[in-house]
Backbone bond lengths (Angstrom), bond angles and torsions (degrees), N, CA, C in turn:
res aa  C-N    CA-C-N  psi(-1)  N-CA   C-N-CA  omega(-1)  CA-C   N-CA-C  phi
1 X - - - 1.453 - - 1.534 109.70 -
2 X 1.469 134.79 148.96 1.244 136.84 -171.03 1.551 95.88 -112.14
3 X 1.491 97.65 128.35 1.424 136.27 155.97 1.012 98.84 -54.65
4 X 1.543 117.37 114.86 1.550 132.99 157.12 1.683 113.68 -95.87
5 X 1.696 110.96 -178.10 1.180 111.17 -165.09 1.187 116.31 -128.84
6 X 1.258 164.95 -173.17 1.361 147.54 133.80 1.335 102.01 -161.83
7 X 1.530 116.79 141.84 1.632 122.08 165.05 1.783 100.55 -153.19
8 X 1.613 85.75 125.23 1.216 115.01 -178.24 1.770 120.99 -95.76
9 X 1.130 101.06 112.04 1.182 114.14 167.86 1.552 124.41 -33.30
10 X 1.501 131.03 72.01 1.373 138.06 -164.76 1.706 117.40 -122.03
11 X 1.009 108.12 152.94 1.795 100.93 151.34 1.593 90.81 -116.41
12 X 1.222 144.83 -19.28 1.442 124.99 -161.54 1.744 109.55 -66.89
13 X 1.260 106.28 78.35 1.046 117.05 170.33 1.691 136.19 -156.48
14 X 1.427 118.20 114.44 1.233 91.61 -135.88 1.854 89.92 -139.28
15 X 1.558 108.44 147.12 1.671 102.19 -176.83 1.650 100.65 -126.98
16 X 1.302 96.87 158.39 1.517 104.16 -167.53 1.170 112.56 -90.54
17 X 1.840 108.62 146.34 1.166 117.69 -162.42 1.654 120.76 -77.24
18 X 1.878 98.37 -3.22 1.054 93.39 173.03 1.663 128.26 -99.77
19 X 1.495 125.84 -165.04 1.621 105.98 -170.21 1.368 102.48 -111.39
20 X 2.208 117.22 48.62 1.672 91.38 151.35 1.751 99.61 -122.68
21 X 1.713 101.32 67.95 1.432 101.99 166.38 1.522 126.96 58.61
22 X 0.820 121.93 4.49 1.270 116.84 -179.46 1.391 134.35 -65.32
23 X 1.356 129.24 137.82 1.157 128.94 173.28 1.472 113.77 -144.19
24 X 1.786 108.86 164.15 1.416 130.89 -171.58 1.242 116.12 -154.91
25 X 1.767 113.61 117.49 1.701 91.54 157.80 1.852 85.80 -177.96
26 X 1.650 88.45 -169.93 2.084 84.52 -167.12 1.374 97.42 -128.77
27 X 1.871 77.24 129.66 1.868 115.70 -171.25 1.003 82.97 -82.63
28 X 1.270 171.69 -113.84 1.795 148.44 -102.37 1.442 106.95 -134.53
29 X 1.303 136.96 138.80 1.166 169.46 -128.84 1.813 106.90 -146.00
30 X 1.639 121.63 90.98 0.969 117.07 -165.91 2.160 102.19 -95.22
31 X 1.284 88.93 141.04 1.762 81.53 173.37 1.617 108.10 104.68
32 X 1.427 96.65 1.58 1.801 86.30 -168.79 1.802 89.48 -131.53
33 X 1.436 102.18 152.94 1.813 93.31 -170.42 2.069 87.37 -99.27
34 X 1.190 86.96 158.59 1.249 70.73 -164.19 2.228 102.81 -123.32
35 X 1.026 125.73 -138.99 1.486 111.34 -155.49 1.594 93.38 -94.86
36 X 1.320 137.30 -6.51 1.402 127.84 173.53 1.673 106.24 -102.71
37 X 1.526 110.22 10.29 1.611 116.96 178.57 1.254 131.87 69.37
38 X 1.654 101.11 22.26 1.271 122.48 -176.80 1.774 113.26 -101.71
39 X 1.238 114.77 166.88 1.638 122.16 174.97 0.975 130.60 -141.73
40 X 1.463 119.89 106.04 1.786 117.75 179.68 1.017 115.66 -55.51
41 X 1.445 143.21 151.98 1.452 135.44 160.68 1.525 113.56 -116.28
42 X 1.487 119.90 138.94 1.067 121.43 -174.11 2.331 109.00 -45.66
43 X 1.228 78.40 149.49 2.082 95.45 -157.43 1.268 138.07 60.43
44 X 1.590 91.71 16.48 1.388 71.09 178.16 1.304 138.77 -113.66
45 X 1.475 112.52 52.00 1.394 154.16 144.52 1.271 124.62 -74.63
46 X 1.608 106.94 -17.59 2.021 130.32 -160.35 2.070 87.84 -52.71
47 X 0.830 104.64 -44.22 1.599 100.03 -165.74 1.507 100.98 -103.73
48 X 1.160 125.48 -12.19 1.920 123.99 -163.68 1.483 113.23 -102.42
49 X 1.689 96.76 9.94 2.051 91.48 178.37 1.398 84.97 -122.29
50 X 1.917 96.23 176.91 1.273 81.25 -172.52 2.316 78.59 -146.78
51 X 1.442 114.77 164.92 1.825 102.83 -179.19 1.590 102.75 -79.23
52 X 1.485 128.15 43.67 1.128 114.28 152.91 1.289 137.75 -124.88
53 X 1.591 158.84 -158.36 1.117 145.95 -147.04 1.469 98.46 -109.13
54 X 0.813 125.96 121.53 2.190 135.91 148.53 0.977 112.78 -83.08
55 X 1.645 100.16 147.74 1.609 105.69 171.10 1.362 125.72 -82.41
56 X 1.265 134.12 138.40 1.127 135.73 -175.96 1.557 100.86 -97.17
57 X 1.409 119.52 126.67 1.421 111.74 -176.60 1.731 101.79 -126.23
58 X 1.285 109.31 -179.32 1.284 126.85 167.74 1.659 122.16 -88.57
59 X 0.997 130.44 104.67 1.565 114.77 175.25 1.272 116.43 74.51
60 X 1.362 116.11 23.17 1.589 119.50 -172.20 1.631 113.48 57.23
61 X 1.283 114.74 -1.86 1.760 110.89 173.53 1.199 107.62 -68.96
62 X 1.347 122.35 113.40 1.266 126.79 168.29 1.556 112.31 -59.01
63 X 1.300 99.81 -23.82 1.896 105.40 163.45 1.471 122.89 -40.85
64 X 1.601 107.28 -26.72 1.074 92.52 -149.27 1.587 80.55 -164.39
65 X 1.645 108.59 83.01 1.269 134.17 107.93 1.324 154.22 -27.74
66 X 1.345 115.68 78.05 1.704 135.68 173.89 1.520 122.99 -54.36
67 X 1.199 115.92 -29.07 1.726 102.49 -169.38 1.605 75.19 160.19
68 X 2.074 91.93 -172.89 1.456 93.47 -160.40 1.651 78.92 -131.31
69 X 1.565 123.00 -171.52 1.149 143.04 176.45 1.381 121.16 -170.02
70 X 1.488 122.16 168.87 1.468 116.83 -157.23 1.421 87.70 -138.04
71 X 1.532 135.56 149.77 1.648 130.96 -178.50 1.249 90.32 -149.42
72 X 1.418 90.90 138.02 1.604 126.51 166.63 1.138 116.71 -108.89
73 X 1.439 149.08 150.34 1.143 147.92 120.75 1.451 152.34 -23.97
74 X 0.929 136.67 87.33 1.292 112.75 -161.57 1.804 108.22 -133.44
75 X 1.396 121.69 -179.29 1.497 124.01 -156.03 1.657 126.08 -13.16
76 X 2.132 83.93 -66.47 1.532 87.12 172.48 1.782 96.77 -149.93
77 X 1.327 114.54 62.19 1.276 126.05 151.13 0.981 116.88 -159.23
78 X 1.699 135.38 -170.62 1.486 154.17 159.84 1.370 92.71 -102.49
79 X 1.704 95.33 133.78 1.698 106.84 -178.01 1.450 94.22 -114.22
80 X 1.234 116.02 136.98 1.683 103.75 157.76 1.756 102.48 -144.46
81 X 1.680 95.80 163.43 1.221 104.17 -173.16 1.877 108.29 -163.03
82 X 1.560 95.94 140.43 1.522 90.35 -158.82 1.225 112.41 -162.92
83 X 1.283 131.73 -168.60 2.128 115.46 161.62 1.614 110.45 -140.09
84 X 1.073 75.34 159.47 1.402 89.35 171.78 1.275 132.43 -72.20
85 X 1.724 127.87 143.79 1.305 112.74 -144.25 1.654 95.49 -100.04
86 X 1.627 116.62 134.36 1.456 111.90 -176.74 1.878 116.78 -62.88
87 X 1.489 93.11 89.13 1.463 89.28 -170.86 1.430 96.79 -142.03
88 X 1.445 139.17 161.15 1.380 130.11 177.36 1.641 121.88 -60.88
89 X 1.553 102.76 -27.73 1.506 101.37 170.98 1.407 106.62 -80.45
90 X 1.413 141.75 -38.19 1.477 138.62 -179.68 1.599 94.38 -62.13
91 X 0.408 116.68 -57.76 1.842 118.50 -175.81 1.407 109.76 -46.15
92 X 1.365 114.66 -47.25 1.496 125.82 -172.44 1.364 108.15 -80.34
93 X 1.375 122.64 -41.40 1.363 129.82 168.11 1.664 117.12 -60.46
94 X 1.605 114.36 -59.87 1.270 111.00 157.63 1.725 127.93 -23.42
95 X 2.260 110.64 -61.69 1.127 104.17 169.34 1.520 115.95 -75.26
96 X 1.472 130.41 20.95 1.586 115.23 152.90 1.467 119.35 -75.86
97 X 1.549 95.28 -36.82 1.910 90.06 -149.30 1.735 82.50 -80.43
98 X 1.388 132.27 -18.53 1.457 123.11 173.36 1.395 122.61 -62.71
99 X 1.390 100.33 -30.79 1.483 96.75 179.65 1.680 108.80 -91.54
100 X 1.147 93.71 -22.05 1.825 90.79 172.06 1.721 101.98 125.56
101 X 1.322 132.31 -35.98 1.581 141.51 -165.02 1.265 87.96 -44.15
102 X 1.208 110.17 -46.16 2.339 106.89 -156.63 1.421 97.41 -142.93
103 X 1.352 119.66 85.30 1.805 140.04 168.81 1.510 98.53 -104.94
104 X 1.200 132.74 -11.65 1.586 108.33 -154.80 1.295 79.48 -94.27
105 X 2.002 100.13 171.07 1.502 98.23 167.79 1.762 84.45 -136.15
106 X 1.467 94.53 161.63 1.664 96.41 -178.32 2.451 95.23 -133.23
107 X 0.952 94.72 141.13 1.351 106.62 176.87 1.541 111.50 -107.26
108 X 1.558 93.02 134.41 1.826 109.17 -177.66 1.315 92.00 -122.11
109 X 1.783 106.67 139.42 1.135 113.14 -167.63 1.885 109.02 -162.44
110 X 0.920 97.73 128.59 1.973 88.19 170.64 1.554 118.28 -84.99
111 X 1.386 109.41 151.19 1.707 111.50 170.92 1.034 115.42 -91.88
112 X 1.293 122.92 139.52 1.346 140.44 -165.76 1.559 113.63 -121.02
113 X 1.735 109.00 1.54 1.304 98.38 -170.84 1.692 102.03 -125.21
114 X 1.326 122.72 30.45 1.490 115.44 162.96 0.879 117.44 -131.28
115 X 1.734 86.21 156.47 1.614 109.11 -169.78 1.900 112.14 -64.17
116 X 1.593 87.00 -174.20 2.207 79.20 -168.65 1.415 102.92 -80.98
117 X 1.065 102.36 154.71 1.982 108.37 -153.85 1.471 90.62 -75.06
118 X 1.258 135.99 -21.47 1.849 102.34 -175.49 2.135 95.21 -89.81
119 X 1.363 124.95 16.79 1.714 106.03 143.87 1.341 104.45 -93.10
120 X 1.427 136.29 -12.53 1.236 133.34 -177.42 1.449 104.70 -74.09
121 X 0.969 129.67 -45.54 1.227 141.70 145.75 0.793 126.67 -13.48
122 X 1.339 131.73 -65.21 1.590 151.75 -153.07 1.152 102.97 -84.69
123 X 1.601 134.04 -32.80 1.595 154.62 -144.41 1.708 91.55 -75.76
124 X 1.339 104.56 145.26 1.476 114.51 161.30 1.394 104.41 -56.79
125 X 2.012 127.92 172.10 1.185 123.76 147.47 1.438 129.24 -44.42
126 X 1.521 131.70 -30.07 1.250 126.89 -153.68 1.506 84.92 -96.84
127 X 1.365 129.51 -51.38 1.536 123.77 -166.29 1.708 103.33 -75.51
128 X 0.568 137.81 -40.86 1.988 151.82 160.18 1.783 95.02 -40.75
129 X 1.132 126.40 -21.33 1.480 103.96 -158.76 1.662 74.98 -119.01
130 X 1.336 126.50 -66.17 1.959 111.43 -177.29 1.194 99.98 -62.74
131 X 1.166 158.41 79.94 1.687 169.30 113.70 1.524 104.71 -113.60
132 X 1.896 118.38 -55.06 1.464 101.55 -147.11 2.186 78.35 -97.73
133 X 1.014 131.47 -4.16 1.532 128.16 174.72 1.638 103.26 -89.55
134 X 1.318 134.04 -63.45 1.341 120.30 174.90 0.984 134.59 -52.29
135 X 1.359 140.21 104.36 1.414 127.63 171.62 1.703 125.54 -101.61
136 X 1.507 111.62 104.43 1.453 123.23 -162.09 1.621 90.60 -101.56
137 X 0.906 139.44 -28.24 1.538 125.32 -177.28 1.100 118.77 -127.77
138 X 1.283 149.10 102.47 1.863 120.24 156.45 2.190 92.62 -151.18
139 X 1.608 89.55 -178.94 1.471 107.13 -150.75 1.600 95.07 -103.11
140 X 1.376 119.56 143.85 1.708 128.40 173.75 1.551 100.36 -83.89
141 X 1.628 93.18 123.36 1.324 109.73 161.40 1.699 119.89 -86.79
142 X 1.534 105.41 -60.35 1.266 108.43 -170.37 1.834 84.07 -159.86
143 X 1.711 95.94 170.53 1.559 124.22 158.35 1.392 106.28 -132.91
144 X 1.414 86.81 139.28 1.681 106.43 171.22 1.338 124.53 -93.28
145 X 1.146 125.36 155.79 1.521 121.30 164.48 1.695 102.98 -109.68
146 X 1.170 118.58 119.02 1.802 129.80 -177.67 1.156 121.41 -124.04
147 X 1.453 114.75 166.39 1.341 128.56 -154.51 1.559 113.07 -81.93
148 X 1.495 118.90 126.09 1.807 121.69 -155.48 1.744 91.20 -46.54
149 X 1.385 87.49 166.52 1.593 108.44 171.42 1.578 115.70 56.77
150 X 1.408 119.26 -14.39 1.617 109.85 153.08 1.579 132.02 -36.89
151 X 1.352 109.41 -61.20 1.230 107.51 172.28 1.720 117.79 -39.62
152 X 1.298 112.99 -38.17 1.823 110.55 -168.75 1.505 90.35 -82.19
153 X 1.256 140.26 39.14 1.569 113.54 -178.81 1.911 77.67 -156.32
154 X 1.111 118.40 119.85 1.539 136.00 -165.88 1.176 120.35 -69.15
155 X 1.395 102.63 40.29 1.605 118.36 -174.96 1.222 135.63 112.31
156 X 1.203 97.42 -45.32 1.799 121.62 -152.98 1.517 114.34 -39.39
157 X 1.693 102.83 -65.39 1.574 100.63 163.62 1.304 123.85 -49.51
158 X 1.469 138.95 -50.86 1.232 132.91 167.71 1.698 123.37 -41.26
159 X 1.904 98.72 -61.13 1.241 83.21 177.37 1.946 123.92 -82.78
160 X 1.109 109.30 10.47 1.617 103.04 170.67 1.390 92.62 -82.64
161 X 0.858 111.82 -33.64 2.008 87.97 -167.62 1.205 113.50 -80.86
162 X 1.848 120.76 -21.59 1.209 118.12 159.70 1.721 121.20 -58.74
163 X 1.114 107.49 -35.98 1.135 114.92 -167.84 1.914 113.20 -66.61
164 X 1.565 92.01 -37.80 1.599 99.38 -178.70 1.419 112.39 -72.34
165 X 1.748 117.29 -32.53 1.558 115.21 167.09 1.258 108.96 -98.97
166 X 1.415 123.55 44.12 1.457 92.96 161.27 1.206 167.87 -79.23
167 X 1.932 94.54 -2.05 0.993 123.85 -167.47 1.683 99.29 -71.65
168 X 1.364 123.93 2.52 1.508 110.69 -175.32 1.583 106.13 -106.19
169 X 1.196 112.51 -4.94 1.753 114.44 167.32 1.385 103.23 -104.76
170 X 1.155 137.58 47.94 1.738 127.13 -164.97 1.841 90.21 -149.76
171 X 1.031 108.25 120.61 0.801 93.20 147.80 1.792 150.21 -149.95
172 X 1.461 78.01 37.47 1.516 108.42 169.94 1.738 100.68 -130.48
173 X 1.563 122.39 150.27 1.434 113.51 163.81 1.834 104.20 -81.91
174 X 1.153 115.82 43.15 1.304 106.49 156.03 1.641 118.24 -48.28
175 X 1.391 124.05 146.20 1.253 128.70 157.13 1.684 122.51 -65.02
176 X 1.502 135.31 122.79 1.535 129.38 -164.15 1.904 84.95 -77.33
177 X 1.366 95.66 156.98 1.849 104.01 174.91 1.509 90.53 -67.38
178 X 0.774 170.58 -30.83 1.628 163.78 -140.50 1.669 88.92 -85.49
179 X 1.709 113.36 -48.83 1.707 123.34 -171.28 1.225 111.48 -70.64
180 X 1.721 107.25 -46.32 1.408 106.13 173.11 1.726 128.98 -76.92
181 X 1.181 125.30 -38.79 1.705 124.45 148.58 1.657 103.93 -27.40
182 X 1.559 119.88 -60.66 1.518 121.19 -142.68 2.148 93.08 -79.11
183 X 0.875 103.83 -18.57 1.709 123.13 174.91 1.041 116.46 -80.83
184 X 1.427 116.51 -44.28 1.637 114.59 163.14 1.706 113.90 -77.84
185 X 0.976 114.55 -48.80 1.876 103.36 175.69 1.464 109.92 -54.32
186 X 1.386 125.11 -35.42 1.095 124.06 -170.54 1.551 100.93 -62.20
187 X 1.491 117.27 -66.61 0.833 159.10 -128.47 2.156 81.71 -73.82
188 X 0.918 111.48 -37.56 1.597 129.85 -148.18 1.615 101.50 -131.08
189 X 1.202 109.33 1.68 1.820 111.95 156.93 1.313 103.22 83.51
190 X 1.503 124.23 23.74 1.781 116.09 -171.00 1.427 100.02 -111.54
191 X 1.028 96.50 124.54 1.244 117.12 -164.60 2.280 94.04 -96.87
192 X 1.395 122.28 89.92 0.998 136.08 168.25 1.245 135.83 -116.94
193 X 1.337 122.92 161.82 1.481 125.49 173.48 1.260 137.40 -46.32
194 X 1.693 85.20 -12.95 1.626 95.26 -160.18 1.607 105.44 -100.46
195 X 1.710 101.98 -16.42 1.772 113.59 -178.66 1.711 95.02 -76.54
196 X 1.416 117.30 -56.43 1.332 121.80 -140.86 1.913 83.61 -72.18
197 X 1.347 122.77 -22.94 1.522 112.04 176.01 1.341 128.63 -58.81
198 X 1.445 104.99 -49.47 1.398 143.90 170.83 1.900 93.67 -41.04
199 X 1.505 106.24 -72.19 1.554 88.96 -164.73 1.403 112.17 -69.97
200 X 1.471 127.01 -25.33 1.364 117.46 166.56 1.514 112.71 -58.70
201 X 1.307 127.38 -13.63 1.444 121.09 -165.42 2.007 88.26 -90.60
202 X 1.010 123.93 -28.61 1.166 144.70 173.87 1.714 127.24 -42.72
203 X 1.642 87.14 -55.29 1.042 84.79 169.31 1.605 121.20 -106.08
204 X 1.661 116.48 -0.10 1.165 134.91 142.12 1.206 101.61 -25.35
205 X 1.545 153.64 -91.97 1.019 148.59 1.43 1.444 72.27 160.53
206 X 1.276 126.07 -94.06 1.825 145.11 -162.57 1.871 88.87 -57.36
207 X 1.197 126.24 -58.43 1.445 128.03 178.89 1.441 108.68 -37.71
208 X 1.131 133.79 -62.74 1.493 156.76 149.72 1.464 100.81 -15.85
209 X 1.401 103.28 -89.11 1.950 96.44 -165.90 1.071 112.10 -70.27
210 X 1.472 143.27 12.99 1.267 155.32 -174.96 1.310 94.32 -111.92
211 X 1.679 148.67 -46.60 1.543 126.42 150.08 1.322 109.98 -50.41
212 X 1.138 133.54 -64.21 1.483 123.08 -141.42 1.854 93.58 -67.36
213 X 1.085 116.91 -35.22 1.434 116.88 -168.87 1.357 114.91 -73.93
214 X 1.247 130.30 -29.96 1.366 149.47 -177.14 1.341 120.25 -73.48
């Protein structure tokens, strides 16, 4: 299943002024479409949390684990709240989101509510777009703590750099449904939103390992 991404444009987030790390605030925002044109709907976390501890990381690097946190559900967001782990990077991360550099938080999460991608496939544009835009079900992986002002910019930096390492969250060369949809329209002359993304993600993608390599 592919690890998705989301970071919501918030200040509700907030760490305590005192020194055992603490923090609070809400990783997903249900009801609002958000900068990849997608929409949470209230519960649909109801089955995808679970009463035990997650890691709270930095930048989605699983390298690099900050502290842990516990999430609940509630009306029309994901609440979470948790501390930071007494370590020189939790500490250092802690004094970001205080000073403001790294407040945002972004949520990684799998979907749990679609069907197998060749009926996704099959779907007209209008039913293909309320399936792959609504999201009524999927499971918590992790929350991130990220770098200010990400959220106002619709990904791009986040996901190019995901895109250039991805081989370290993969761990099968499965094709993501985003590859396989953009393979079948191609494939079948449909000329959609979801192909013309794909090759911009593409060359997203070549731009990327062409910095890091250079």
């Amino acid at each position: 299943m592919d690890i998705e991404f989301r970071v919501f444009e918030t200040h509700e987030f907030r760490v305590g002024e005192d020194q055992d790390g603490t923090f609070d605030g809400v990783a997903c925002q249900y009801g609002k479409k958000d900068s990849y044109g997608t929409t949470f709907h209230p519960g649909v976390f109801r089955r995808g949390i679970d009463k035990g501890s997650y890691a709270y990381l930095f930048m989605h690097s699983p390298y690099d684990p900050i502290g842990t946190f516990r999430a609940d559900e509630q009306a029309n967001h994901l609440h979470i709240a948790g501390a930071y782990d007494d370590t020189q990077s939790g500490r250092d991360k802690r004094a970001m989101a205080r000073s403001g550099s790294a407040r945002e938080l972004s949520v990684g999460f799998v979907r749990t509510d679609l069907p197998p991608w060749e009926k996704i496939a099959e779907m007209g544009d209008e039913d293909r777009a309320d399936v792959l835009e609504n999201i009524r079900s999927a499971r918590l992986v992790e929350v991130s703590q990220i770098t200010a002002r990400m959220a106002a910019v619709p990904g791009s930096k986040l996901k190019t750099v995901r895109s250039a390492l991805g081989a370290m969250y993969t761990e099968t060369g499965e094709p993501t449904l985003a590859e396989r949809l953009a393979d079948y329209d191609q494939a079948h002359g449909r000329d959609t939103e979801i192909l013309h993304e794909q090759r911009m993600n593409e060359r997203r993608r070549r731009a990327a390992l062409l910095r890091l390599v250079s």
